[in-house]
DRENPA-3360 file (N, C-alpha, C; in nm, 2 decimals, always signed):
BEGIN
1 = XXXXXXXX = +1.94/+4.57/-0.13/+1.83/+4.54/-0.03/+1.73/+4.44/-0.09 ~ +1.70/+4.50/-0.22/+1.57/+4.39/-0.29/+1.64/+4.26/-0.32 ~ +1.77/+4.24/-0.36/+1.86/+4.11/-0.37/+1.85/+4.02/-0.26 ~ +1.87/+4.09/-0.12/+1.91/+4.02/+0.01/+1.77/+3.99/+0.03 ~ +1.64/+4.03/+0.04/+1.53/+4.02/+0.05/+1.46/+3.87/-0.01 ~ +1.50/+3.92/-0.11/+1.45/+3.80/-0.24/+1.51/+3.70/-0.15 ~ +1.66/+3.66/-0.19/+1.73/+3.58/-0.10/+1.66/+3.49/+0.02 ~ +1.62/+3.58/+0.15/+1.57/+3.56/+0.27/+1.43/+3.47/+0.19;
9 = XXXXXXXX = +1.32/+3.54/+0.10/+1.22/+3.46/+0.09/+1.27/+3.34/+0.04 ~ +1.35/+3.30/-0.10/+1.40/+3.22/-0.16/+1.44/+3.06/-0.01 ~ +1.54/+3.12/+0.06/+1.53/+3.04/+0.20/+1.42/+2.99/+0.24 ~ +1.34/+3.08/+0.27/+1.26/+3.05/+0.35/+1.14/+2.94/+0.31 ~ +1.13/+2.99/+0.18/+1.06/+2.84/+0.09/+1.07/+2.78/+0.11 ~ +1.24/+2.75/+0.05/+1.30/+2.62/+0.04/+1.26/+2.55/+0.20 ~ +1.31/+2.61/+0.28/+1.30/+2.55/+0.42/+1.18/+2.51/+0.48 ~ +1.06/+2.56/+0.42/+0.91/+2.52/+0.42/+0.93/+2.39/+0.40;
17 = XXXXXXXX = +0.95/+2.37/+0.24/+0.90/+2.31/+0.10/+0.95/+2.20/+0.16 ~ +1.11/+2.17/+0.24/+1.19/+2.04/+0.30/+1.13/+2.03/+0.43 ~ +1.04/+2.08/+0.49/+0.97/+2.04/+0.62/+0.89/+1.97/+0.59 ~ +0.81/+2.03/+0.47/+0.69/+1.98/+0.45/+0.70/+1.83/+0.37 ~ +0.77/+1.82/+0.31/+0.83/+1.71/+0.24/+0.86/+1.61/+0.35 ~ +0.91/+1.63/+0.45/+0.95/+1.49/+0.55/+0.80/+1.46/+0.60 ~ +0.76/+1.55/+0.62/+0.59/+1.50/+0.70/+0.49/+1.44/+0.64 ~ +0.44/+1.31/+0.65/+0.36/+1.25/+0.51/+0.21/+1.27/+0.59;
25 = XXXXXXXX = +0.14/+1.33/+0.49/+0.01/+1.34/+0.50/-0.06/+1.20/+0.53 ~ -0.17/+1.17/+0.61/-0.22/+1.06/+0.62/-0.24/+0.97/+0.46 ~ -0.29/+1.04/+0.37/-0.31/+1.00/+0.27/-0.18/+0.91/+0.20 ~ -0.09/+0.98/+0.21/+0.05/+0.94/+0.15/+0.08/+0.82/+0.25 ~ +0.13/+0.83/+0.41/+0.08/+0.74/+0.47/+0.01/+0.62/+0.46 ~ -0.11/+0.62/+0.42/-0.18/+0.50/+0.41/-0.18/+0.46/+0.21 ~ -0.13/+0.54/+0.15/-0.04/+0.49/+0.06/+0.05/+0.40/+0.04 ~ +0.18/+0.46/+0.14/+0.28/+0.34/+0.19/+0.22/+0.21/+0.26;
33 = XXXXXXXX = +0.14/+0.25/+0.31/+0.08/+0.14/+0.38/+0.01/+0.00/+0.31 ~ -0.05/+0.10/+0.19/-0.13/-0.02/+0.10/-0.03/-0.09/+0.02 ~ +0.13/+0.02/-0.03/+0.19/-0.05/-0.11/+0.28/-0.18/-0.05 ~ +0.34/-0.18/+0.08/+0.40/-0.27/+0.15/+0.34/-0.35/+0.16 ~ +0.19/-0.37/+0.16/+0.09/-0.49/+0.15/+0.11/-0.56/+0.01 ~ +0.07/-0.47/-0.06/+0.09/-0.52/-0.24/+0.23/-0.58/-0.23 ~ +0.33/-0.57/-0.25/+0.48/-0.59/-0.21/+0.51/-0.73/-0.15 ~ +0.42/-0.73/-0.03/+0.45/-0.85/+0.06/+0.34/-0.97/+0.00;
41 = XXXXXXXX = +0.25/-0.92/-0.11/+0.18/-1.03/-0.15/+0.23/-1.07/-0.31 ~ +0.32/-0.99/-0.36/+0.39/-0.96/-0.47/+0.31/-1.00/-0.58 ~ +0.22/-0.85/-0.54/+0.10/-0.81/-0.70/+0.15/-0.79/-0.80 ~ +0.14/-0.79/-0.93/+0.14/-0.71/-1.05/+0.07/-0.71/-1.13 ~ +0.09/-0.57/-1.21/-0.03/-0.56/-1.30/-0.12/-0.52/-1.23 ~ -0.26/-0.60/-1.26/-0.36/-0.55/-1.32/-0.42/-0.57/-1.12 ~ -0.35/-0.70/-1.11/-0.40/-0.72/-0.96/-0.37/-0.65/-0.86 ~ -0.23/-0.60/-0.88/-0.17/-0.46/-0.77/-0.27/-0.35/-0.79;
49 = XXXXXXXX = -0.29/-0.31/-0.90/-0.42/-0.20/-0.94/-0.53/-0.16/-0.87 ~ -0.59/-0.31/-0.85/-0.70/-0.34/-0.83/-0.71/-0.35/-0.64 ~ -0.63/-0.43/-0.57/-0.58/-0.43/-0.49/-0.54/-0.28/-0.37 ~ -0.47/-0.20/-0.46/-0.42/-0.06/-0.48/-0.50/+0.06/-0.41 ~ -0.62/+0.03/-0.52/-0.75/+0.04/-0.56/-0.82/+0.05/-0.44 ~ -0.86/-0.07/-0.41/-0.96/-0.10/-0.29/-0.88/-0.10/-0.17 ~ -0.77/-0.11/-0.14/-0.71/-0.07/+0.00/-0.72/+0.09/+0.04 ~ -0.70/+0.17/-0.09/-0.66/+0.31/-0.06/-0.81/+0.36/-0.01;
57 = XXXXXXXX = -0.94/+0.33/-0.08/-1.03/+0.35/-0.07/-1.11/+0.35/+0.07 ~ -1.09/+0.23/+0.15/-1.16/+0.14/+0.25/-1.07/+0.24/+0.37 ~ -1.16/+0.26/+0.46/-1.11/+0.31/+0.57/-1.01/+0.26/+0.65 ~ -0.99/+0.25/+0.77/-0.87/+0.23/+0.84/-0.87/+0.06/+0.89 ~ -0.97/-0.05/+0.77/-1.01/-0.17/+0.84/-0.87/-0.23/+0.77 ~ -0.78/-0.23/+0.63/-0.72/-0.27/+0.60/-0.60/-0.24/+0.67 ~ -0.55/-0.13/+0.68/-0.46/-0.11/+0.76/-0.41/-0.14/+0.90 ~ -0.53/-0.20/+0.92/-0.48/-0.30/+1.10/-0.44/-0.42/+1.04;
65 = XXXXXXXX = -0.45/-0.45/+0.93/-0.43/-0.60/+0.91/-0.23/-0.63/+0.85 ~ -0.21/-0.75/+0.91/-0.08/-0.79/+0.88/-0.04/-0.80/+0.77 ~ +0.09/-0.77/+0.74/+0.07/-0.83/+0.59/+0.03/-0.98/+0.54 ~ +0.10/-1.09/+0.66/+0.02/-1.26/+0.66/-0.09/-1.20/+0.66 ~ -0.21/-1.17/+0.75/-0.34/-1.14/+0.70/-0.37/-1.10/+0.55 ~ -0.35/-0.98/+0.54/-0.35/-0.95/+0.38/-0.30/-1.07/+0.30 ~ -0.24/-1.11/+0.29/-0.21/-1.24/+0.20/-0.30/-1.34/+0.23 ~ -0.32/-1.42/+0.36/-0.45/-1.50/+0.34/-0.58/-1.45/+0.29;
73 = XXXXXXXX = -0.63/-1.31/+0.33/-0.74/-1.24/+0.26/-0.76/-1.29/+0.08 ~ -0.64/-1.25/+0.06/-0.58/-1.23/-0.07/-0.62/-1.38/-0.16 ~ -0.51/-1.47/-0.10/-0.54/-1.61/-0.17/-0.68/-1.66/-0.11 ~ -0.75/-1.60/-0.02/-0.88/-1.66/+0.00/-0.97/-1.62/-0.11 ~ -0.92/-1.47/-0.14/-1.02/-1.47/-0.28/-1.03/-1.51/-0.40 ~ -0.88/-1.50/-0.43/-0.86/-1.58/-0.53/-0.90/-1.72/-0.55 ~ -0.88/-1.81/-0.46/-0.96/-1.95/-0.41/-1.11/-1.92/-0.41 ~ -1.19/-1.85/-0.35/-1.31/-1.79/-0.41/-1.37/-1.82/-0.61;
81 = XXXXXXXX = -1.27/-1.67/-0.62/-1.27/-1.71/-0.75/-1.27/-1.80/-0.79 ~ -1.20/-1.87/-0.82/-1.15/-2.01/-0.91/-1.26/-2.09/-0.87 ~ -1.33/-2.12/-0.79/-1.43/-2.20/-0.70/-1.39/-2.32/-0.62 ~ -1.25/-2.30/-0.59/-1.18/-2.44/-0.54/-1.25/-2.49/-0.38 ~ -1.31/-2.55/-0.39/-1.38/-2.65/-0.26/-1.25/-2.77/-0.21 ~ -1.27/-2.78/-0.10/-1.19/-2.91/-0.07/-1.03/-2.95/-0.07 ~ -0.98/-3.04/-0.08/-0.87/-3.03/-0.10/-0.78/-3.00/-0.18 ~ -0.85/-2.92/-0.33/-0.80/-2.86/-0.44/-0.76/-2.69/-0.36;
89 = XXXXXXXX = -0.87/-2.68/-0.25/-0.86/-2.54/-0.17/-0.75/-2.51/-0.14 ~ -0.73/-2.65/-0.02/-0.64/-2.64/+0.11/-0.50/-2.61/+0.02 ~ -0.52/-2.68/-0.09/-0.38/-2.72/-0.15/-0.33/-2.61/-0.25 ~ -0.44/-2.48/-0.31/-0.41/-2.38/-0.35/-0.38/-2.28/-0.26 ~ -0.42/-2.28/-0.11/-0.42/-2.21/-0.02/-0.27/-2.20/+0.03 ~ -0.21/-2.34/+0.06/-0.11/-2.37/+0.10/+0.03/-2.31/+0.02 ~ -0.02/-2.33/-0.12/+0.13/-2.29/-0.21/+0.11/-2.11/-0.20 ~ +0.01/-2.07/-0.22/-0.04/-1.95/-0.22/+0.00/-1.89/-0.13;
97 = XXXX = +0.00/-1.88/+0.01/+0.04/-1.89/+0.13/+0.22/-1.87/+0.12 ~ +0.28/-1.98/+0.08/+0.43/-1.99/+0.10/+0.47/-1.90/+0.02 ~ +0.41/-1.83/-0.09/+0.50/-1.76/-0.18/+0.55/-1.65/-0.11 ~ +0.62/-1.62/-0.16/+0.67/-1.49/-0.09/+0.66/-1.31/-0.14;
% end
């Protein structure tokens, strides 16, 4: 009886443990969400991190955005950075843009 018992709990876990496993918590969710962005802008390192980082953190404004959006965001900052004005811009923007 204590065998078959055990047993029944042992199932029943398990059968929890694989419910709960299919259902992603919003968090895990906007996880996936941040990483398909990183992916479609093909971060690495230090910049996926960073990226990572500040997507998971920021409320639900990143997550309406496309991955094209996220990527122009992306090489706009980076163009920021560097301080490219003008046609050194357009022209970093442009290759920046096509990468894949």
């Amino acid at each position: 009886m204590k065998g078959c018992l055990m047993a029944m709990v042992t199932a029943g876990l398990l059968m929890s443990a694989a419910a709960s496993a299919a259902e992603k918590t919003p968090q895990q969710e906007k996880m996936t969400m941040c990483n398909q962005h990183a992916s479609s802008q093909d971060l690495k390192g230090d910049a996926r991190k960073t990226f990572m980082s500040d997507c998971l953190k920021k409320e639900s404004k990143l997550s309406s955005m496309t991955p094209q959006q996220m990527k122009m965001k992306s090489c706009n900052n980076d163009a920021g950075d560097k301080k490219l004005a003008g046609e050194a811009r357009k022209t970093y923007m442009s290759q920046c843009l096509k990468k894949s």
